[in-house]
VOSEFI-287564 format. One record per residue (C-alpha): y, z, x. Coordinates in steps of 0.05 Angstrom, whole numbers, plus 32768, in hexadecimal, padded with zeros to 4 digits. Each point is the difference from the previous one (the first is absolute). Layout:
BEGIN
YZX...
//
This chain:
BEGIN
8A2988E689997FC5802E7FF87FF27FE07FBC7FFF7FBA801E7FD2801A80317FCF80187FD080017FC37FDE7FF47FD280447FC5803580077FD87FF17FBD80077FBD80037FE18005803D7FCD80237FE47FF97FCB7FCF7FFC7FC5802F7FC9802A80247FCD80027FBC801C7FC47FEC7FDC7FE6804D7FCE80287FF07FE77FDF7FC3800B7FB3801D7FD18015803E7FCB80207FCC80037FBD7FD380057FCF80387FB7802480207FE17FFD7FB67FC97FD07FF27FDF80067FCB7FBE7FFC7FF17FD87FCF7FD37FEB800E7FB77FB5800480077FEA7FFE7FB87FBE7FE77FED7FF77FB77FE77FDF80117FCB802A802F7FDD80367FC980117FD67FCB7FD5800480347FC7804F7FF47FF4800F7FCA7FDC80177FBE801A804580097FF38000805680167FE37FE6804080387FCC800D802E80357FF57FE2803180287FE97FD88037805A7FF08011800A80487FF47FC98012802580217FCF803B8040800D7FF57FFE804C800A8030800F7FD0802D7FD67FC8801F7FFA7FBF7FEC7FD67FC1802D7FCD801A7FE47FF480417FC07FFD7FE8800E7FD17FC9802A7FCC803B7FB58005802E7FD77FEE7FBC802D7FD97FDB7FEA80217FBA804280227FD8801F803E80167FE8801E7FB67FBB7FEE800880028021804B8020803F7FEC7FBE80057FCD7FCA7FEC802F802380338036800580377FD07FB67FF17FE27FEA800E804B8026803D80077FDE801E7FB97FBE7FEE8025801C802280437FF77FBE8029804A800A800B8038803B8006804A7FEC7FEB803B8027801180497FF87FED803B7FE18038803C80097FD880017FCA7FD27FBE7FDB800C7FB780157FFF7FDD7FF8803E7FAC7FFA80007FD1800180357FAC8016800E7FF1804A7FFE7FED7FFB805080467FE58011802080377FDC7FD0803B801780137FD9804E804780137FE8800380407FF27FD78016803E803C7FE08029802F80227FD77FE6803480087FF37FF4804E80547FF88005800A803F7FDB7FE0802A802E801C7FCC803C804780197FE37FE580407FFB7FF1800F804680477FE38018802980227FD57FDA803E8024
//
């Protein structure tokens, strides 16, 4: 009985973050991308296509991005990583697909991740 008990009591615990994190996402706006026209104009025609749906997007795979510019998946995947070598974007890993999105989105990211951490932080105290 104890045991059950203890169990009842961290998932209870979990459904608290777990509330936590929903009210912290569903009060996030983010901000716009404020990046200069004119270093825009300096990407190529087809960088800035891909960009500008990342860039709108938030965040998305190769795939996505290819369905919003109807170019291949193949020739996505290069234009995305081309952007990332010139540190337009950041990719990271979500098990089996890569996900890109703009440096500001990602930096926005971690400072709410980091945000909840502490949030988790203070309840567990």
């Amino acid at each position: 009985m104890v045991r059950l008990d203890r169990i009842f009591q961290e998932l209870m615990a979990i459904r608290h973050r777990l509330d936590d994190i929903e009210n912290m996402f569903s009060n996030w706006h983010p901000q716009t991308i404020n990046i200069s026209e004119s270093k825009l104009f300096h990407l190529p025609d087809n960088l800035r296509k891909t960009y500008m749906v990342v860039a709108s997007k938030g965040e998305c795979s190769a795939t996505q991005v290819s369905n919003l510019t109807g170019r291949s998946r193949a020739i996505e995947s290069s234009y995305l990583n081309q952007l990332v070598r010139m540190g337009w974007l950041s990719k990271r890993r979500n098990s089996k697909t890569l996900n890109f999105c703009t440096l500001l989105s990602r930096i926005q990211k971690h400072e709410s991740i980091q945000t909840s951490k502490a949030r988790l932080q203070t309840c567990r105290n």
